[in-house]
N, C-alpha and C positions, 0 to 999 in steps of 0.2 A: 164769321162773316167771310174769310177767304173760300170756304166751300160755299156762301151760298153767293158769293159770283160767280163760279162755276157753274151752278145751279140757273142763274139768271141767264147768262152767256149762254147755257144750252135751249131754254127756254126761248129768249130770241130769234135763234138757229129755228129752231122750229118752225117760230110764226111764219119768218121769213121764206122757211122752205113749203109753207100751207099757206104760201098768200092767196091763192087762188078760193082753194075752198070756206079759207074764212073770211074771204072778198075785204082782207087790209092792205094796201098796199102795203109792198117791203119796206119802203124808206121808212113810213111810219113804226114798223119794228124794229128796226136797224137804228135811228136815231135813241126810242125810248131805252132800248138795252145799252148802247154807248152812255147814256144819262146817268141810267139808274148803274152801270156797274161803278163810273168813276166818282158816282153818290156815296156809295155804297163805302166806296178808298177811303173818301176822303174822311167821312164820319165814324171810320174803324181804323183809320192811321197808325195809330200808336200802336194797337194792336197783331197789326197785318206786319208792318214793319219790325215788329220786334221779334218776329217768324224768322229774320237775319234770310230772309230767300232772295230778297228784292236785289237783283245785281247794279240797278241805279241809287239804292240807298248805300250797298255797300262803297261803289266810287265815291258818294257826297261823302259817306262817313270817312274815308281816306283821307278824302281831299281836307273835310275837314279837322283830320290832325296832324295834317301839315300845314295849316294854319292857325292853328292851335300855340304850336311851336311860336309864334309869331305875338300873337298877342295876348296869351293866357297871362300874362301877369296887369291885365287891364281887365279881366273877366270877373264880373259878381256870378260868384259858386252857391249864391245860397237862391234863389230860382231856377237853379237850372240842374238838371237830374243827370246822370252818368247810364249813357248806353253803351257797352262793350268798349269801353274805356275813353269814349270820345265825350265830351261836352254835348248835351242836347237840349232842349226846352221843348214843350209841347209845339208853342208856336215858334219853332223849330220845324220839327214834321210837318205843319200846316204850310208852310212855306214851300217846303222840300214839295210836296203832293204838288202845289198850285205850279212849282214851277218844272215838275217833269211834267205834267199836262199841259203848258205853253210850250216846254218842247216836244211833244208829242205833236200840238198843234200845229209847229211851223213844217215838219214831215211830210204830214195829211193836206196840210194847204198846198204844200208844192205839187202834190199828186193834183188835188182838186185843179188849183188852177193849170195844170198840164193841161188836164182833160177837159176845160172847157176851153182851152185854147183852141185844142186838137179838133174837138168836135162844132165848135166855131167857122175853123177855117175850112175843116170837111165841107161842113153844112153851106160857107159862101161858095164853092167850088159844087155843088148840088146844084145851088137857085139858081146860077149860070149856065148850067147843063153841063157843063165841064164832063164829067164821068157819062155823057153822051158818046164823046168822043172813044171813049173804051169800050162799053159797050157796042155800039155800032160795031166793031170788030169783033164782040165776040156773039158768031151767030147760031152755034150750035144750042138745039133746045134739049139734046139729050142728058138726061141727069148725073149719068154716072160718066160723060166725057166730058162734061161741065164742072162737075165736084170737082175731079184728076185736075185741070185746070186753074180752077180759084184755088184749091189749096196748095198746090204748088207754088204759082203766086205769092199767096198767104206767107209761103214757110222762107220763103227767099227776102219778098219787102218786109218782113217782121226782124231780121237779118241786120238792113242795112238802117231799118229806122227802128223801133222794140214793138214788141207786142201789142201794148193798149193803143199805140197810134194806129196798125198795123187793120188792127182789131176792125177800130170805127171808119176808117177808110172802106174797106170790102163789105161793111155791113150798109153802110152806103150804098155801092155797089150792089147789092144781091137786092135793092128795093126797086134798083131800077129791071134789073132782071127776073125775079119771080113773084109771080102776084099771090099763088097761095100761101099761105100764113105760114104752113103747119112745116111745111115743104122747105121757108126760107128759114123758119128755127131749124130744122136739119142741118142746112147749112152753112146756118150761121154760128151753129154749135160746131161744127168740122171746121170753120173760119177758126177758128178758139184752138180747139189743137192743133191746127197748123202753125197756129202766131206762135203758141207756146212754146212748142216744138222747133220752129226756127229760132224764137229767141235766147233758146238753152246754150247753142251752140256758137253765139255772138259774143262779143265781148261790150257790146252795148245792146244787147236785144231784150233782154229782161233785166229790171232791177237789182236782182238777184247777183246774176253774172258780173255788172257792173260794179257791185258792191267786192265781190271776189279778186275782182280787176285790179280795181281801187286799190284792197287791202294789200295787195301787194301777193296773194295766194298764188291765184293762176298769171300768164302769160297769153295777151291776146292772141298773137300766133298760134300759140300751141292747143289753145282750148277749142279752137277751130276746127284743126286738125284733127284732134281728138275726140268730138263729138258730135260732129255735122252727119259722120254714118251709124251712130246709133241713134241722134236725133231725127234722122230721115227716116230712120227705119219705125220709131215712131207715130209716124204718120202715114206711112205706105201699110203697116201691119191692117190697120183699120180701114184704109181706102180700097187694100183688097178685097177684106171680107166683104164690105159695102156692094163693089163691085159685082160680086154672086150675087146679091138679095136685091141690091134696088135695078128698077125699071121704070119706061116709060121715059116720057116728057116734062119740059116744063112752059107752064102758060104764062107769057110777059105780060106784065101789067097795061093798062089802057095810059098813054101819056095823057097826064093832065094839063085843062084847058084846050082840049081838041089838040091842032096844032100848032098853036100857039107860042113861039121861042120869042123871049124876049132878047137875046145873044144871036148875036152871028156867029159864026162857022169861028172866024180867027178870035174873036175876043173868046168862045168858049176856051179852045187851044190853048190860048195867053193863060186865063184865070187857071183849067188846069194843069200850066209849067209852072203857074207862077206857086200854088199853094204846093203840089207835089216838092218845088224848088225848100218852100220855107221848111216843110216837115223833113226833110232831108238837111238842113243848115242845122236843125238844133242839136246834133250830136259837134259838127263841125263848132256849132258856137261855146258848147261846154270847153271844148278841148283846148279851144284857141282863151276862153276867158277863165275856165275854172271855174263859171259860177254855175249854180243848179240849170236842168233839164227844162224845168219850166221857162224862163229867164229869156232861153232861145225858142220856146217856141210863142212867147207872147210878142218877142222881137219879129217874129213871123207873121202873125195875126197884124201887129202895127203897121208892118208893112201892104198886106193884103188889103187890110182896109182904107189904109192911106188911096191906096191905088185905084179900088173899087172907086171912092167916091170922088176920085180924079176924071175918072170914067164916066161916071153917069150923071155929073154935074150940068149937062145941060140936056139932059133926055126929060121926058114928060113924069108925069106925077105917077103916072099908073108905073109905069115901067121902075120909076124911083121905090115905090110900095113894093116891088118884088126883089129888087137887086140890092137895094142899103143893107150895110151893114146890122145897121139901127133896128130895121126889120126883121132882118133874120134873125137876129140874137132873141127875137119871142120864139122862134119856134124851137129853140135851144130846149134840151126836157132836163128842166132843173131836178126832175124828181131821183132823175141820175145821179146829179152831184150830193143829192142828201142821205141818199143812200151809202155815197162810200165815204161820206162824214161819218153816218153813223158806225155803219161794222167797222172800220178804219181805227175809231174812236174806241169802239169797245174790244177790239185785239188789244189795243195801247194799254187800256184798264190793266187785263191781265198779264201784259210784259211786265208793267211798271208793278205789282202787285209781286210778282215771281212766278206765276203760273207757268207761263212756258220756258223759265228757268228750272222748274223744281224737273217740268216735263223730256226738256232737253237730259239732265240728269240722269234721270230714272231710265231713257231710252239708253244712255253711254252704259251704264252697269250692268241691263237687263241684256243688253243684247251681244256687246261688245266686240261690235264684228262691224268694222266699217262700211260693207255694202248693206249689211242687215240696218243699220244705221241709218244710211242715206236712202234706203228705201221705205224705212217709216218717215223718216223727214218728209219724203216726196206726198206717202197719202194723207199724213198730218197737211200737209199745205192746203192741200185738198177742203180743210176744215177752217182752220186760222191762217191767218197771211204768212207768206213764205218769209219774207221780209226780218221779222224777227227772231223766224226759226231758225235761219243763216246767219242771224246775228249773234244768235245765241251759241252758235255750232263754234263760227269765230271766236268768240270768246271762251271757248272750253277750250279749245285747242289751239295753241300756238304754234304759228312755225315752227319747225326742227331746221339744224342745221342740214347742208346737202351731205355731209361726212358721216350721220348716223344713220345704223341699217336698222334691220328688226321692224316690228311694227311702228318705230317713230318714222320710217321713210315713207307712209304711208301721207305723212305731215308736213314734208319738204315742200318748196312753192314748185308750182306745177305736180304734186304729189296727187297719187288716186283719189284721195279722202277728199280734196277739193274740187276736181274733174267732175267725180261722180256727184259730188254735193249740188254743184251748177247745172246736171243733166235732171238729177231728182228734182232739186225745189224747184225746176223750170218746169216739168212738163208734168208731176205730180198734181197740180192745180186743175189739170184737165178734167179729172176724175167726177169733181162736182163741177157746179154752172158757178159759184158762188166762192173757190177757189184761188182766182186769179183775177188778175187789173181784166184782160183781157173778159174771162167769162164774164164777171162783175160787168163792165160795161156792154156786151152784148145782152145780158140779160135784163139790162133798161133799157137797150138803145131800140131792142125788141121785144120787150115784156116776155121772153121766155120763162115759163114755168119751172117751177125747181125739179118737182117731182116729174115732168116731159124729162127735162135731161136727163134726171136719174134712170130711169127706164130705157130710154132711146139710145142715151150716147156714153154713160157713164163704163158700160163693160164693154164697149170700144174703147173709152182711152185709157182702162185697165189694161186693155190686151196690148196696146202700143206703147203703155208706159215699162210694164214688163218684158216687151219682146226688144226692147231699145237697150234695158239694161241688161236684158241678157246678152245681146252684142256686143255692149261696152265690157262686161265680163270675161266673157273666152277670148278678145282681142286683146285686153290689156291686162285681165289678171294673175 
């Protein structure tokens, strides 16, 4: 059973990357595979687990024979079976399964509800015209001083708020600015490696980093310093070659309802300082409270909508159908958020199984070269979430003291091994559409095609993911 969730996991990936031709939507593959893999756990449990790979059964089995110590002389021994010297019952493991998937579940919520925060308050900050006001400024129709433009953008506000926020704001954007399809998946897919690519070099820009942060690895100063010029170099590598090959214009979309504005001039302004304001409080609001990411930006949305219907409590019925909150939250695309339940769900399957523990392993021995390391880490991301490939890296390797040399210095906080680990799993994600918070949400937020990116953009952000790491190499190795 532990191969044939691998088995399944890839099978999904598939469906997900042939949604088009087999006309399934992705969510619908993305949820059945998260089902069926943690199906799959839960009625092979005993079995998968006594594999001893699972790193969340080895801490339960710790923890519990430090409690053991505790109350083992009130324990009936005769229902209950000895695994590697700890007390077990079957419904034992059944417990254990049920409740790493409620933790796995409160993780995936916190993302879910981020992002429908996020693309909430986008979306009130839309139906106001708000992002009129940016646009109107930007009047160039040429493509490639356009691109140079929004990704630059892209790579600096991904920076100062992270990626996935970063992401649905400019994809916002680019709908009010290009009307061919084909033309704003280009650019909405360069919106993606720009986010990721700024958010490498942040200490709150991608999850990733901020996990690093956290852990006490890196130093926000210093990971700054240390990777903003091979993270830039990332994204300039592919906006040059872009530069030689694309041409031409771009055609702006027809504004709908003629011209029609339900907003004035200064309420649009107000609505976009005010939402711009909140998405920019939710890093200030973690710091100042310590609670999760989400937290502050629903704090954000309460306030937005508070305000909104402060606003338009005495305007007419029509004008009310377009501005409420109420309303807009229909045009929300839930099929987004089922999506990163689903893949979300079935990465968790095989952490909590040991798959990408055995995986982290076999990469430490096989290769045993820390940039060689962190550069499969990065195109691994590319496939499963980076998320727990850093977590897993964290737990192989512990800080070293700053007093040991050799290749333990490599593991000091602010050490290479963790520098280059937050430049990889950041911008490695780019590689596929399905990758990153970032692609993942442009690729609902615009039904881009898996196989279009693969084609189009995928051996651009190979060539910016290797031409960044090669900088960060001759600089600091």
């Amino acid at each position: 059973m532990f191969i044939l969730m691998v088995v399944i996991f890839v099978l999904g990936y598939t469906a997900i990357a042939l949604e088009h031709p087999l006309k399934i939507d992705k969510a619908a593959s993305a949820l059945l595979t998260g089902a069926i893999l943690w199906g799959l756990y839960a009625l092979n449990s005993a079995g998968i687990l006594s594999l001893d790979i699972s790193p969340a059964w080895d801490a339960a089995q710790s923890m519990a024979h430090d409690i053991l110590q505790f109350v083992k002389p009130n324990v009936d021994h005769e229902h209950m079976r000895n695994f590697e010297g700890v007390i077990a019952s079957a419904s034992d493991v059944t417990h254990f399964v049920k409740h790493d998937l409620e933790h796995h579940l409160i993780e995936i919520a916190e993302i879910l509800f981020f992002l429908l925060g996020a693309m909430t308050i986008v979306e009130i900050v839309d139906q106001h015209d708000g992002f009129k006001v940016i646009t109107d400024k930007i009047t160039t129709t040429n493509k490639v001083k356009l691109l140079w433009i929004l990704s630059i953008l892209t790579f600096f506000m991904s920076a100062a708020l992270d990626n996935l926020t970063t992401t649905i704001v400019l994809v916002a954007l680019l709908r009010k600015l290009i009307e061919d399809k084909k033309t704003r998946w280009f650019f909405a897919s360069m919106v993606v490696l720009a986010a990721n690519a700024g958010g490498a070099w942040s200490p709150i820009g991608d999850v990733t980093t901020i996990m690093l942060w956290i852990g006490g690895q890196i130093e926000a100063a210093h990971i700054i310093l240390h990777l903003i010029v091979p993270s830039l170099v990332t994204l300039v590598a592919p906006l040059l070659i872009i530069s030689f090959t694309m041409k031409g214009t771009i055609t702006r979309p027809q504004i709908e309802n003629g011209n029609v504005e339900y907003t004035s001039r200064s309420e649009q302004v107000f609505i976009l300082i005010l939402g711009v304001s909140a998405l920019l409080f939710v890093p200030v609001f973690k710091t100042v409270t310590h609670l999760p990411p989400y937290m502050g930006m629903l704090f954000g949305l309460g306030v937005l909508w508070f305000t909104t219907e402060v606003m338009h409590r005495n305007k007419s019925q029509e004008e009310k159908n377009k501005l409420t909150v109420i309303r807009i939250l229909q045009k929300i695309d839930s099929a987004t958020i089922f999506f990163f339940l689903g893949i979300l769900s079935a990465v968790a399957a095989l952490q909590s199984a040991g798959h990408l523990a055995l995986l982290a392993g076999f990469l430490d021995e096989s290769l045993g070269n820390i940039y060689a390391i962190n550069l499969a880490i990065g195109v691994l991301s590319a496939i499963v979430d980076n998320v727990p490939l850093v977590a897993g890296a964290m737990g192989m390797y512990p800080i070293t003291d700053a007093a040991t040399a050799g290749y333990e210095a490599f593991f000091h906080v602010n050490g290479q091994f963790w520098e280059f680990l937050a430049y990889c799993a950041g911008t490695g994600g780019s590689i596929l559409i399905i990758g990153s918070a970032a692609g993942v949400a442009a690729m609902g937020l615009e039904k881009i095609d898996f196989i279009w990116y693969l084609k189009k953009i995928s051996l651009l952000a190979i060539t910016g993911y290797l031409a960044g790491a090669a900088v960060y190499y001759f600089i600091f190795a």
